[in-house]
C-alpha positions as CSV (number, residue, x, y, z in Angstrom):
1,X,22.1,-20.9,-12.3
2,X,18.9,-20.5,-9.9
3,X,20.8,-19.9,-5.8
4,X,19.4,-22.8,-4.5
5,X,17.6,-21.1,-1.9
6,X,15.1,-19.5,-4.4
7,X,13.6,-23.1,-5.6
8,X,11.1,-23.3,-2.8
9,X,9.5,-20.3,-4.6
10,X,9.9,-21.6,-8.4
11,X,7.3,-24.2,-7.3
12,X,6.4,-24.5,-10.5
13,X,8.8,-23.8,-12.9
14,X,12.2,-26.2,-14.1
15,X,14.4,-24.3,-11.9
16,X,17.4,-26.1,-13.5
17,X,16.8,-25.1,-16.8
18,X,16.3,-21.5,-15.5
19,X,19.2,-18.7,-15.9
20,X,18.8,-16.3,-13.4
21,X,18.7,-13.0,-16.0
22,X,16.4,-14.4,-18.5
23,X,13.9,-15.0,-15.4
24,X,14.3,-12.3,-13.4
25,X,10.8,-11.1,-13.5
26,X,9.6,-14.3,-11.9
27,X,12.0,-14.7,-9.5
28,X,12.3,-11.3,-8.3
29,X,8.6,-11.1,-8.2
30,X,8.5,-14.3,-6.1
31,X,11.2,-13.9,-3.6
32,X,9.7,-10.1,-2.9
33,X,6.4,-11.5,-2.3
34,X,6.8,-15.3,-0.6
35,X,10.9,-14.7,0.6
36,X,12.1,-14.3,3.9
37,X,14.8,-11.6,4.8
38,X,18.0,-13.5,4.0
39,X,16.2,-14.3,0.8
40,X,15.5,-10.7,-0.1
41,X,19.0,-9.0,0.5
42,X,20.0,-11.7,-1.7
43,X,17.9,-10.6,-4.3
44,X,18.7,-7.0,-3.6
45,X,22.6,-8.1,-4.3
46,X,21.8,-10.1,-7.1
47,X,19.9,-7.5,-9.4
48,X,20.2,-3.4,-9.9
49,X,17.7,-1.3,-7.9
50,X,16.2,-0.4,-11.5
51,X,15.6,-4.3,-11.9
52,X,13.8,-4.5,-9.1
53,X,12.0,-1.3,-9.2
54,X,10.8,-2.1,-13.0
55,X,9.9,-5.5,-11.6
56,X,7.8,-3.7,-8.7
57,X,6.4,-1.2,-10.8
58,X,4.9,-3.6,-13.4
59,X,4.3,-7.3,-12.0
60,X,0.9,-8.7,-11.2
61,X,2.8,-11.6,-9.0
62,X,3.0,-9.4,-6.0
63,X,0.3,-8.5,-3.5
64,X,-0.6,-4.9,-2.6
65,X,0.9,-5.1,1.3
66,X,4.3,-6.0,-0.8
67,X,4.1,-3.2,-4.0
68,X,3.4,-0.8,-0.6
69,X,6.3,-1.8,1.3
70,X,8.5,-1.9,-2.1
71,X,7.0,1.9,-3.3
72,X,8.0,3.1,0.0
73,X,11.4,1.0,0.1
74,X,12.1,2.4,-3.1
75,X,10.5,5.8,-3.4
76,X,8.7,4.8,-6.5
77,X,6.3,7.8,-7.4
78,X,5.3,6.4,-11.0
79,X,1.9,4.0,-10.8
80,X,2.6,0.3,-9.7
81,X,0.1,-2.3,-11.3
82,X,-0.7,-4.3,-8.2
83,X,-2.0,-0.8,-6.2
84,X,-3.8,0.4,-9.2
85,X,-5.3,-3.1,-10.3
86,X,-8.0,-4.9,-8.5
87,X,-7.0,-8.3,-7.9
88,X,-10.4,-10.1,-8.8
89,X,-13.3,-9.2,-10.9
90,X,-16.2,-8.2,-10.2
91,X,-19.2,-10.3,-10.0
92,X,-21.7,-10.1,-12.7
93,X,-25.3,-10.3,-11.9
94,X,-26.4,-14.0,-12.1
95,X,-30.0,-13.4,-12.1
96,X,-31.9,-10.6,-14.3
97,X,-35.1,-9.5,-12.0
């Protein structure tokens, strides 16, 4: 069962058809990235270190201010996807002159 103080950031999911270790990348992912602090030591209660720092490590959900503050949090030394991604492509030329 989803805490009910993590639906505001399940937008757009079922939340009451969610269990709470199947979806743990979306809701970790989204409580790190949109949650408050209560929210956040909840999550850090809720799920191992490892969890969180695979979730960290490997999620494209999170923005790079947040993988920062979780690689520092953390002391995560292996790559993190949202640091080493761009978050938008780049534009291709629309006219050939």
């Amino acid at each position: 069962m989803i805490p009910k103080e993590f639906k505001k950031y399940l937008w757009d999911s079922r939340v009451n058809d969610m269990d709470i270790e199947t979806y743990k990348y979306l809701i970790i992912s989204r409580v790190l990235e949109h949650g408050n602090l209560r929210d956040v030591k909840k999550i850090l209660s809720l799920y191992s270190s490892e969890d969180i720092i695979e979730i960290v490590k490997n999620s494209t959900e999170i923005s790079k201010r947040t993988g920062y503050f979780w690689k520092y949090y953390f002391n995560i030394q292996e790559p993190i996807k949202c640091l080493t991604m761009p978050l938008t492509k780049k534009q291709e030329k629309l006219w050939i002159y």
